[in-house]
Structure formats: C-alpha cells, structure tokens
DRENPA-3360 file (N, C-alpha, C; in nm, 2 decimals, always signed):
BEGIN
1 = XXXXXXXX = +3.14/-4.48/-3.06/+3.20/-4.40/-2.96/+3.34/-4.46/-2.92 ~ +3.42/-4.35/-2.93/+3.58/-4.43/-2.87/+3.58/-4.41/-2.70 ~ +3.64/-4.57/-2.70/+3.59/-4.60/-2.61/+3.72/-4.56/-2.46 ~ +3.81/-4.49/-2.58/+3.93/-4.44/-2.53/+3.93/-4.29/-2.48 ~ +3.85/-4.21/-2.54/+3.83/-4.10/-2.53/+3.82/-4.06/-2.40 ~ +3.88/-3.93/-2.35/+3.83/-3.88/-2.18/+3.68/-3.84/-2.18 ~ +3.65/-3.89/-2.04/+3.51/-3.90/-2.01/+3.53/-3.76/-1.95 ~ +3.39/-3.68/-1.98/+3.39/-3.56/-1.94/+3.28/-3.58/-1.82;
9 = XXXXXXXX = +3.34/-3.45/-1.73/+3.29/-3.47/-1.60/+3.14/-3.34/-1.62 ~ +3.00/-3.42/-1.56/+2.90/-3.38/-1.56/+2.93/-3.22/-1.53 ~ +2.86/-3.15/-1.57/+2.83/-3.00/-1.49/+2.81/-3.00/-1.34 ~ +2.81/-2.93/-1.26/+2.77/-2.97/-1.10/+2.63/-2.78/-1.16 ~ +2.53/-2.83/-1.10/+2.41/-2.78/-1.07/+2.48/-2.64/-0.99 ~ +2.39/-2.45/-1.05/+2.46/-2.42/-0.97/+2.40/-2.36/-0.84 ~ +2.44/-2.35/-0.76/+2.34/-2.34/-0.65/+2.35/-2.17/-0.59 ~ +2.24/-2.08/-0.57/+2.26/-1.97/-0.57/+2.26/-1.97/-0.41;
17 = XXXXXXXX = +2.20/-2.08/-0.35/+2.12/-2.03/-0.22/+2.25/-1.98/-0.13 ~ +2.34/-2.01/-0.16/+2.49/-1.95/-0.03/+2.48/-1.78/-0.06 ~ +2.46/-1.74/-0.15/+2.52/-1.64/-0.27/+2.38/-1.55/-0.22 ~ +2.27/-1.57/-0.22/+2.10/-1.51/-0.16/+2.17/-1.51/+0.02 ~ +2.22/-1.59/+0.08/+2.19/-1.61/+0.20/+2.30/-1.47/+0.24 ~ +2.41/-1.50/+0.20/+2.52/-1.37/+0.17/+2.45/-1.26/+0.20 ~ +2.36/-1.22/+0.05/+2.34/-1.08/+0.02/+2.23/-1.04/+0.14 ~ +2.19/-1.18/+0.20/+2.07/-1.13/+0.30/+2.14/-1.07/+0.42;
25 = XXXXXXXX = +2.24/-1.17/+0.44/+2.32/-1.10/+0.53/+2.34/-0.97/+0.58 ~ +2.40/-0.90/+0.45/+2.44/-0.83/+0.46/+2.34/-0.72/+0.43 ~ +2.25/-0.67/+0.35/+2.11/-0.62/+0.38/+2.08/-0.60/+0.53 ~ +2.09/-0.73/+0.60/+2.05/-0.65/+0.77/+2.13/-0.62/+0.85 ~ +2.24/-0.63/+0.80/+2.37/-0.56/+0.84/+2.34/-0.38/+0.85 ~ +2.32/-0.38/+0.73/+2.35/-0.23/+0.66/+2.19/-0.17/+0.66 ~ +2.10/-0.27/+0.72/+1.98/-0.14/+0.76/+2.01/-0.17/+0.93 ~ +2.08/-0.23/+1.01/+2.08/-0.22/+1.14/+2.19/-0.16/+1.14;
33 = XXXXXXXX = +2.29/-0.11/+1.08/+2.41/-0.02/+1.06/+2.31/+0.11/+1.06 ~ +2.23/+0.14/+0.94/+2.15/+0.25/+0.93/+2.04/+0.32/+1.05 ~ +1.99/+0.18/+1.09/+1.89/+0.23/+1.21/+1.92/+0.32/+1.32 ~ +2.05/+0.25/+1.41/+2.16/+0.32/+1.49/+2.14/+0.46/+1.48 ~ +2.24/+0.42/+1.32/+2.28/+0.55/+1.33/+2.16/+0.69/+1.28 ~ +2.06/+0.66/+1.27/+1.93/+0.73/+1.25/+1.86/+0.81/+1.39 ~ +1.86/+0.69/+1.48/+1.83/+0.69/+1.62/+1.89/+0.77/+1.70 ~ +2.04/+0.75/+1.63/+2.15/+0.87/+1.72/+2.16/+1.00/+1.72;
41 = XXXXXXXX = +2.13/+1.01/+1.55/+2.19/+1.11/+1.51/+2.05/+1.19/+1.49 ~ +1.92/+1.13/+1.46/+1.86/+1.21/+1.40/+1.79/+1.20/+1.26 ~ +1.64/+1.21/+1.21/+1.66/+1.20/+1.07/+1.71/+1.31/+0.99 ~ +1.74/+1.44/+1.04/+1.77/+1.54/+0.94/+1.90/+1.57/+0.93 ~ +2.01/+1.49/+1.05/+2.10/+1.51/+1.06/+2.17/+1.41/+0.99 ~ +2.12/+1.27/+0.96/+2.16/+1.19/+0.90/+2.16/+1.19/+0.73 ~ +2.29/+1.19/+0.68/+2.29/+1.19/+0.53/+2.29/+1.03/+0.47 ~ +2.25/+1.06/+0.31/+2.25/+0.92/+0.30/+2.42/+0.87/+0.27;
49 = XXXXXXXX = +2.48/+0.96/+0.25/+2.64/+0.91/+0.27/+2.72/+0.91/+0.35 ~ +2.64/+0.93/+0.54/+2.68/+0.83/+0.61/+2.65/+0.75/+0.63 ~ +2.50/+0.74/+0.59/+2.44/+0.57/+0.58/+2.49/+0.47/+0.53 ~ +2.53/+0.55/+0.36/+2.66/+0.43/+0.28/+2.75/+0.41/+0.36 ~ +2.85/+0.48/+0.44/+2.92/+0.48/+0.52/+2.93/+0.36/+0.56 ~ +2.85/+0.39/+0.66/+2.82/+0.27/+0.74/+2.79/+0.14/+0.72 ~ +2.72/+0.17/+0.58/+2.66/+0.02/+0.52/+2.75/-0.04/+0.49 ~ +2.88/+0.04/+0.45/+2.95/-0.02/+0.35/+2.96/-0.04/+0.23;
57 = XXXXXXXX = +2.84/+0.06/+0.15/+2.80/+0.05/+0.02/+2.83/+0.21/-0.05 ~ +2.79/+0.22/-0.11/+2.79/+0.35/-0.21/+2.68/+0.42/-0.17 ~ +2.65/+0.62/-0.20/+2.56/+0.63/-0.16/+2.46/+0.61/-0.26 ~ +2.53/+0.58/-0.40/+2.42/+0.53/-0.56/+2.38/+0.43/-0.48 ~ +2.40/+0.33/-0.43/+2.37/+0.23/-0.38/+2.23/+0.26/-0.30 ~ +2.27/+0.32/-0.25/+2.14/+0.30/-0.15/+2.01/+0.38/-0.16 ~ +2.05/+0.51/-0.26/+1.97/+0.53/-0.35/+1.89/+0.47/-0.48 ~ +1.99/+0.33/-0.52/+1.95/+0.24/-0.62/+1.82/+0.16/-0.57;
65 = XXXXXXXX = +1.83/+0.15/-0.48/+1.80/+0.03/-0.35/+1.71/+0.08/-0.29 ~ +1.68/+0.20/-0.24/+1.53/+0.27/-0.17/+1.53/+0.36/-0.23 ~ +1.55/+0.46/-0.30/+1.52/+0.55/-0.39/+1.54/+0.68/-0.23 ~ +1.65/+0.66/-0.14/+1.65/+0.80/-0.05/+1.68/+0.73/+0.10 ~ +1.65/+0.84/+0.17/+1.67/+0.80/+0.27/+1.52/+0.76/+0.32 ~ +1.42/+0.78/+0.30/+1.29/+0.79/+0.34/+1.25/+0.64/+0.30 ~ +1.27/+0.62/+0.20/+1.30/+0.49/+0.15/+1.33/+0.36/+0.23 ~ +1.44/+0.41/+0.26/+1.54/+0.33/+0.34/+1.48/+0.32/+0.47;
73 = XXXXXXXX = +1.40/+0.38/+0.53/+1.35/+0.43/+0.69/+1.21/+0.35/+0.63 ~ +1.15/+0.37/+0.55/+1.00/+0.26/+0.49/+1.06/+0.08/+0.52 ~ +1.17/+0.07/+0.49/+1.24/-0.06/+0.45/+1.23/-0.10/+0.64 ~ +1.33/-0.05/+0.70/+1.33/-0.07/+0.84/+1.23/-0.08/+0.89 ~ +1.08/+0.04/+0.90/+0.95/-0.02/+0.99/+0.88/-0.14/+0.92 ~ +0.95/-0.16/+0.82/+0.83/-0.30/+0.74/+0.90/-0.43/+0.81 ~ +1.08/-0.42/+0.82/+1.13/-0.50/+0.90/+1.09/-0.49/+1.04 ~ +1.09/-0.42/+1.14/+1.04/-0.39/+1.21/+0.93/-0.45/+1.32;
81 = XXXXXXXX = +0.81/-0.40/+1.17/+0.67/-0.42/+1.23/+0.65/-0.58/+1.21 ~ +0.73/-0.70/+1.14/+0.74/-0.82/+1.13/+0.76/-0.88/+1.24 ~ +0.82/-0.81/+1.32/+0.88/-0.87/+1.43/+0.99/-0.94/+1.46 ~ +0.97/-1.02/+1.54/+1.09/-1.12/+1.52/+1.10/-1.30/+1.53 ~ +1.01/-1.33/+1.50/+0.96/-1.46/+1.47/+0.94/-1.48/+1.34 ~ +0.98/-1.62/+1.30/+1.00/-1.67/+1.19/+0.85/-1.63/+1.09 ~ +0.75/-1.64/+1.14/+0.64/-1.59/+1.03/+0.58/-1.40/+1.10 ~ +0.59/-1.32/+1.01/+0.56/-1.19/+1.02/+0.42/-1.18/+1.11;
89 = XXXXXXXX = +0.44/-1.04/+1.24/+0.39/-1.05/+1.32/+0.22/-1.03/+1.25 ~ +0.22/-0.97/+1.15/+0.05/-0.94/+1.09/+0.03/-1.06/+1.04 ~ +0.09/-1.13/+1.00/+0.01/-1.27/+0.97/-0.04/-1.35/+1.13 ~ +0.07/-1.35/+1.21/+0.04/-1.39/+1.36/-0.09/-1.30/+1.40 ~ -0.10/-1.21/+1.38/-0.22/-1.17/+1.45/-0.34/-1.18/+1.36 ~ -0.34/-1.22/+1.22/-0.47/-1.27/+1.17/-0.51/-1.42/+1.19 ~ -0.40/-1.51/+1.22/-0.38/-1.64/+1.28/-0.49/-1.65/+1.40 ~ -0.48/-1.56/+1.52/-0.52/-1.50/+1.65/-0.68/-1.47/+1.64;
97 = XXXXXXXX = -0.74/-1.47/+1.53/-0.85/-1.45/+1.49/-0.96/-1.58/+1.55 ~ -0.89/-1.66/+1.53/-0.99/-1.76/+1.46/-0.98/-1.83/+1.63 ~ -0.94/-1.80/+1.69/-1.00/-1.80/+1.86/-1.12/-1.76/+1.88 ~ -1.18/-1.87/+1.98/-1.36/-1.82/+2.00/-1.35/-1.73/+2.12 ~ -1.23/-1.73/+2.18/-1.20/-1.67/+2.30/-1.19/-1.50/+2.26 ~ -1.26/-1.40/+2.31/-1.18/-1.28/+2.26/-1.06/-1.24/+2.37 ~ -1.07/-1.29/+2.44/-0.96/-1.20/+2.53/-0.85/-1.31/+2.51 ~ -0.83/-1.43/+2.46/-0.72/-1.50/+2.36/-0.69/-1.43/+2.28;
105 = XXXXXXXX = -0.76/-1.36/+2.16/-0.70/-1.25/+2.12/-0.66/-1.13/+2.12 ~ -0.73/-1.10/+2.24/-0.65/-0.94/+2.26/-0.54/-0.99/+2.33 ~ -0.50/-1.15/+2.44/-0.42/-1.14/+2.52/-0.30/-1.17/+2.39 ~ -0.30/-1.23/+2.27/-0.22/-1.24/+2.13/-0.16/-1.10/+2.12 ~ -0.27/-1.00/+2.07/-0.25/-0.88/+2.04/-0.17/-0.80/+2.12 ~ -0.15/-0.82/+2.26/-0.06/-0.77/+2.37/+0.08/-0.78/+2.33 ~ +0.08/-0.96/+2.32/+0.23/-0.99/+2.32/+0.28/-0.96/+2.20 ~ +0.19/-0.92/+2.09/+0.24/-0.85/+1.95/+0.30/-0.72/+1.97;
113 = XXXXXXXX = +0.24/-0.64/+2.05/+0.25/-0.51/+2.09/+0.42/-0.51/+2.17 ~ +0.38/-0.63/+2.25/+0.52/-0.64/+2.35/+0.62/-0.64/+2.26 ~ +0.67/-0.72/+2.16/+0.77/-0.79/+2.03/+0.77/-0.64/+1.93 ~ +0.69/-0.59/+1.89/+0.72/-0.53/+1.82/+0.70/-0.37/+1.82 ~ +0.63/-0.28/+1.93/+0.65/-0.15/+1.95/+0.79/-0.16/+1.98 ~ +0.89/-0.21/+2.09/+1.01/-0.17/+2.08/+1.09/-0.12/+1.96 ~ +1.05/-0.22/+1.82/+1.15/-0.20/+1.69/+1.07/-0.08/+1.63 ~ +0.94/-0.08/+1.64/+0.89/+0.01/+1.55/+0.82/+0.17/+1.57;
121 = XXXXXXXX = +0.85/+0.18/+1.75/+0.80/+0.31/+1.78/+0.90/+0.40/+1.77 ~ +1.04/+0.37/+1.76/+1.14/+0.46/+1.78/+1.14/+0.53/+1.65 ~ +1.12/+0.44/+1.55/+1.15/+0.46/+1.39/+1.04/+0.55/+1.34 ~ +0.90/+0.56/+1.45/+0.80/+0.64/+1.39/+0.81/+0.73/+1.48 ~ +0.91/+0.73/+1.57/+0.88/+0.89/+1.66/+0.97/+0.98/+1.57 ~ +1.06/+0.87/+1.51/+1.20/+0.95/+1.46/+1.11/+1.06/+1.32 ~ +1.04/+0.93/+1.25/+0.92/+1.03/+1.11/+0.85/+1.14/+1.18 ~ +0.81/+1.11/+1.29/+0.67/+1.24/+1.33/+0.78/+1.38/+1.37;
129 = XXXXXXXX = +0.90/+1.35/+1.38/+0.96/+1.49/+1.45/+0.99/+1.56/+1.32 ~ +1.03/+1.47/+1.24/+1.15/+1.49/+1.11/+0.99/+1.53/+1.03 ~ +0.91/+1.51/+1.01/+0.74/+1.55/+0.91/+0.76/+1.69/+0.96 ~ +0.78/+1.75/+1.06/+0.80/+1.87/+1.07/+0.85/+1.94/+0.93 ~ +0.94/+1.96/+0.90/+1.07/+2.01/+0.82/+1.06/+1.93/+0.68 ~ +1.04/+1.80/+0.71/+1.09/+1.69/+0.52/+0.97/+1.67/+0.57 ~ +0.91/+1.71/+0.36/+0.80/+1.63/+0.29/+0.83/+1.50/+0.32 ~ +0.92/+1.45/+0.25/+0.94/+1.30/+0.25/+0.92/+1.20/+0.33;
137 = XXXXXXXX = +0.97/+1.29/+0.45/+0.95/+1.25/+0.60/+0.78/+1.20/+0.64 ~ +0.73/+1.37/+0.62/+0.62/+1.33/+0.65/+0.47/+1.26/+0.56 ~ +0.55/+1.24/+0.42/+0.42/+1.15/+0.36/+0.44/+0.98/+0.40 ~ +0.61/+1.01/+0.41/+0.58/+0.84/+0.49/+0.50/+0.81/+0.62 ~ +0.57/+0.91/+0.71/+0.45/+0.90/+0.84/+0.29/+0.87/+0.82 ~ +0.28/+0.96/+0.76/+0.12/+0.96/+0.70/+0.08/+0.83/+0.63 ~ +0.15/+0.79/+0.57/+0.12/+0.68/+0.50/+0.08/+0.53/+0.62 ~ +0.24/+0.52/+0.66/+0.22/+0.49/+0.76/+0.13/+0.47/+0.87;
145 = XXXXXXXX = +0.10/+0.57/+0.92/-0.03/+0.60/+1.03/-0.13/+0.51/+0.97 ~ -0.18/+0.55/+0.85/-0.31/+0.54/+0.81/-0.29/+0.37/+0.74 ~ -0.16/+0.29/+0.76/-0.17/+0.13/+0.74/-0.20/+0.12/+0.88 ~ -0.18/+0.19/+1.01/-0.18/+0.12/+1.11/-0.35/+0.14/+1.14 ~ -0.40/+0.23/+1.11/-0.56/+0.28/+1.13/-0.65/+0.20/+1.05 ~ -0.62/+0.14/+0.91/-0.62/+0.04/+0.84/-0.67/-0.04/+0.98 ~ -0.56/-0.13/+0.97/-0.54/-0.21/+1.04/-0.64/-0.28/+1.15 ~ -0.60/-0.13/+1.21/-0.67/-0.13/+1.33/-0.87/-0.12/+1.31;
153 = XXXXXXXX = -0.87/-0.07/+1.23/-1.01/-0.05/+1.20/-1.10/-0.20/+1.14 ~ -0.94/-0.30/+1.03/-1.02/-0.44/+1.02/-1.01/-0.51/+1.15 ~ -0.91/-0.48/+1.24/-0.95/-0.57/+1.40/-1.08/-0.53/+1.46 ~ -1.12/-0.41/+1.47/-1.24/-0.38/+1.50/-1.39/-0.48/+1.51 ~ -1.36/-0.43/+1.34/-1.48/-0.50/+1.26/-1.46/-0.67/+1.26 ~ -1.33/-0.71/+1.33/-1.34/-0.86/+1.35/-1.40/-0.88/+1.48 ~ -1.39/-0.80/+1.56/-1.43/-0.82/+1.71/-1.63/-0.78/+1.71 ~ -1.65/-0.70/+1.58/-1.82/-0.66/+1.62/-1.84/-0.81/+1.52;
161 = XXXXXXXX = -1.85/-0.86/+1.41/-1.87/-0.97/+1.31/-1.88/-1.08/+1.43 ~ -1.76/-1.09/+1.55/-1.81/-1.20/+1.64/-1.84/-1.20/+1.73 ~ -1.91/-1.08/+1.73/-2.02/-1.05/+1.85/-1.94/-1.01/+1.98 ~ -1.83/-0.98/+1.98/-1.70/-0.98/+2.10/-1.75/-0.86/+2.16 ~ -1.79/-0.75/+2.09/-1.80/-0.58/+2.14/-1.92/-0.57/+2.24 ~ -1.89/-0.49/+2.35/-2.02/-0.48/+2.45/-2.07/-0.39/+2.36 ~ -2.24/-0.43/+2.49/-2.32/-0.33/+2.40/-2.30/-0.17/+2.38 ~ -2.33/-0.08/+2.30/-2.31/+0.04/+2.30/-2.17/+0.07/+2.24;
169 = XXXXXXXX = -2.11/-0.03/+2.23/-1.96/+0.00/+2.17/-1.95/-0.01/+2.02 ~ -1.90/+0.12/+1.93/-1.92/+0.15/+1.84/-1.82/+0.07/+1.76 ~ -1.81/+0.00/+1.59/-1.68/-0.02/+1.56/-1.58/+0.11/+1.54 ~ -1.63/+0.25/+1.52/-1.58/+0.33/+1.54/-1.47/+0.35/+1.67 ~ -1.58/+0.36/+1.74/-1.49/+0.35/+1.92/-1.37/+0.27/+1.91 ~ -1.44/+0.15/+1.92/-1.32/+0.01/+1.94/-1.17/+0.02/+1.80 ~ -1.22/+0.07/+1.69/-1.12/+0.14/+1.61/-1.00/+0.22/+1.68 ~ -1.08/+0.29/+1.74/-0.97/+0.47/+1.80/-0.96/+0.39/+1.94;
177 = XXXXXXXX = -0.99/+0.28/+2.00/-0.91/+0.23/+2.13/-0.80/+0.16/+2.08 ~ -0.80/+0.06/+1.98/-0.69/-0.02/+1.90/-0.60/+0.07/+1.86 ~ -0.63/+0.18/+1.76/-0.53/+0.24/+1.73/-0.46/+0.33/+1.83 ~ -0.50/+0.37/+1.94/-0.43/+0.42/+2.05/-0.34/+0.31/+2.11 ~ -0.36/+0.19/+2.10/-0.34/+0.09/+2.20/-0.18/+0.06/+2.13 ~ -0.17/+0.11/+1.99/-0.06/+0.08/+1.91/-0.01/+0.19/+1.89 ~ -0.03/+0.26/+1.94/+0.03/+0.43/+1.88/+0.20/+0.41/+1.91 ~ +0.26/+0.48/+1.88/+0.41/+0.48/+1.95/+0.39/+0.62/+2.05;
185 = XXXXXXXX = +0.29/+0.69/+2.01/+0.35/+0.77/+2.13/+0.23/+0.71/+2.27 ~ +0.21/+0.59/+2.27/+0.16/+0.53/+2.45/+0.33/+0.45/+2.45 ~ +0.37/+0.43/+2.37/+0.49/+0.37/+2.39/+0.64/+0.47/+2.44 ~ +0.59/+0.60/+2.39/+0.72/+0.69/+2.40/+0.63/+0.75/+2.58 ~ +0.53/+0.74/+2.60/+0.50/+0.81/+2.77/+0.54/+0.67/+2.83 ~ +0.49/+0.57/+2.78/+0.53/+0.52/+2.89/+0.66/+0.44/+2.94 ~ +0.75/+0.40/+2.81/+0.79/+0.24/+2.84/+0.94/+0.39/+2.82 ~ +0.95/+0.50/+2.70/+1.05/+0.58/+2.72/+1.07/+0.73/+2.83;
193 = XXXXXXXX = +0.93/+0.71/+2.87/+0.92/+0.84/+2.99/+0.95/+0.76/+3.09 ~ +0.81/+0.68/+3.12/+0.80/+0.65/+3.24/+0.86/+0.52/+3.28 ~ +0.96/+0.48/+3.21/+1.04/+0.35/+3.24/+0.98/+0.23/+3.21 ~ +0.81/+0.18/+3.18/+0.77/+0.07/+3.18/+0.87/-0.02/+3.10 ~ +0.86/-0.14/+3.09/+0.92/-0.24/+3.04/+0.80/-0.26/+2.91 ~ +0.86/-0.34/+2.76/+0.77/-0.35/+2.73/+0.67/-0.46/+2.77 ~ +0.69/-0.55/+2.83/+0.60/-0.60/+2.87/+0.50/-0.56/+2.96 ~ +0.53/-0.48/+3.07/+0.45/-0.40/+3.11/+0.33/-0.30/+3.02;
201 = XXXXXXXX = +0.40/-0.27/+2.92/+0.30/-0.21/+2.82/+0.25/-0.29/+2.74 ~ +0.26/-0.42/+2.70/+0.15/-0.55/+2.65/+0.00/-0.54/+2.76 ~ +0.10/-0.55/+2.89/-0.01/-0.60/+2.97/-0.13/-0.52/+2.99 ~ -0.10/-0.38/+2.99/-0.16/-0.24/+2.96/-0.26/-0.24/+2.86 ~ -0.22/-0.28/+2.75/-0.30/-0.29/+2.59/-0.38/-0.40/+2.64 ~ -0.35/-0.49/+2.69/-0.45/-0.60/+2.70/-0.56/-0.57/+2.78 ~ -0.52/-0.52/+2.91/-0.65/-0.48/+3.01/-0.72/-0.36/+2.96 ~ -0.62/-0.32/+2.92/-0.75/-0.16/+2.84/-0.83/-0.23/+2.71;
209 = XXXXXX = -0.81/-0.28/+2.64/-0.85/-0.35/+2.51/-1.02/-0.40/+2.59 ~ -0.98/-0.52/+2.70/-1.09/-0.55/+2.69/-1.14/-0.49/+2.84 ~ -1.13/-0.42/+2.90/-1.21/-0.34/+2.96/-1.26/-0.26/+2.94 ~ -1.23/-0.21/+2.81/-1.29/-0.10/+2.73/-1.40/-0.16/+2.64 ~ -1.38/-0.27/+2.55/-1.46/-0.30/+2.45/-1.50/-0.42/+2.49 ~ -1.48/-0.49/+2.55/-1.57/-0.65/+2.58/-1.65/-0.62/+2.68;
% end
C-alpha cells in the first residue's frame, strides 16, 4: 500500500429519518388543510382539486395517495379517532381494561369520548349528510358505523366476562347504550346544539354508562 496515496474519506451512513419527519409533516399539513376546508365547504361541494389546492399537491396526488376524496375523509377519521396522545386512543382504551374498577373504566372511556368526539364527530356528520347523494360517501359511513358497533359490542362483552353488568342487563343492551354513548349525533345535540363543552359530554357518557349498566 503506498503509503503516499490520499486517504479516502469513509461514506457518512445515510440517514432518512429528517427526510420521513418532512414528509410527515407535511401529510398533516395537507389533511388539516383538507379537513377545514371539508367542514366549510361541505362534502359535495368540495372537489378534490381544491383539496390539492390547498394541500399543495396535485390532484393525481391525492388521488395516488387515497384513491378520492372518500379516501382521503377515511384517512382523517382514522387520524382523528387516535386522538391526540402519543399512543392511539383504542389502544388507550384496551389498556383501561385491565382495571378491577369498572367505573375506572367507564370514567377512562369518558375522557376518551372527551379527546376525541370533537375530531371525529364533525367528519361523521359531514359522511351521514353527504350518504345522502355519494355512494362513496355513504359505504364509508356504513363501514365506519359498523367499526364503531364493532367496537362497542367487544366493550360490552368485556364488561359481562367481568361480571361488571347489573343484573337483567343484556350484552345486547349495554352494546346499544355504548354505541349511543359514542354516536356523533349525542355529540352534534348536545355539545353543537346545545352548547355543552366536551367535557361536559365525557361527564354525561360516564354517568349514563354506569347508571345504566352497573
């Protein structure tokens, strides 16, 4: 080896994570650009090229990317229904489980309600008007509904498995009281009619939850 020769300088490692953090960026940029303007305007009035618009993107774009606008409106309630805490609010409430307390968990289930009906009832009142008129509209709704009935139906069956349900209370029942308890429209009478705060409507779901079923 000559020992004269220029020393070549190592490769530097290349690091994507600035370059991911970017593109995340800008992803919640351009579905809270989109939400807005959804909210404002309407789903039937909203095209997807003023959504590009707004995003900043193409409307191929954002058709590449959710396959529509329906798409794009699936993407938002999934953000949405996460909440806003570092771990996604449905994991938080399977976490909530494993309390011997049940009314620790329904009082859990409250503050979930509190955190996340605001992001996610507007975006499902906006599907249930627009199901009217768009298929598209309304298979997401539907789809939708029936993750939350889902849902609501395995809380149920967590609450009779640990003995939590008064007597005579059906998992059926306690099903169709949860899934009311999350509906957006107890959210659109009360907290967009009748002024409650959302926390006022946690507190609601909690006292009806277990004055109904414990």
């Amino acid at each position: 080896m000559n020992a004269n020769a220029p020393k070549r300088k190592r490769a530097r490692a290349y690091d994507a994570s600035g370059r991911q953090e970017r593109a995340r960026q800008r992803r919640e940029t351009a579905l809270e650009g989109a939400r807005q303007l959804l909210l404002e305007q309407g789903y039937a009035a909203t095209t997807v090229e003023s959504i590009a618009e707004v995003a900043g993107v193409s409307a191929a774009t954002i058709y590449k990317t959710y396959g529509g606008k329906a798409g794009l409106v699936r993407d938002l309630c999934a953000q949405a229904l996460a909440g806003t805490g570092p771990v996604p609010a449905e994991q938080r409430s399977n976490v909530l489980r494993g309390a011997d307390d049940p009314r620790t968990v329904i009082g859990g289930w409250g503050a979930l309600v509190e955190e996340v009906s605001p992001r996610v009832s507007p975006l499902l009142l906006l599907l249930r008007a627009a199901a009217e008129t768009d298929p598209d509209a309304a298979a997401l709704y539907a789809e939708l509904d029936q993750g939350r009935l889902d849902r609501m139906t395995d809380n149920a069956r967590h609450l009779a498995r640990r003995g939590h349900l008064r007597a005579g209370v059906t998992v059926g029942e306690a099903r169709d009281v949860l899934w009311l308890c999350s509906s957006p429209e107890l959210y659109e009478l009360l907290v967009q009619q009748r002024g409650w705060t959302p926390h006022q409507l946690g507190a609601f779901v909690v006292d009806t939850i277990a004055g109904t079923l414990l």
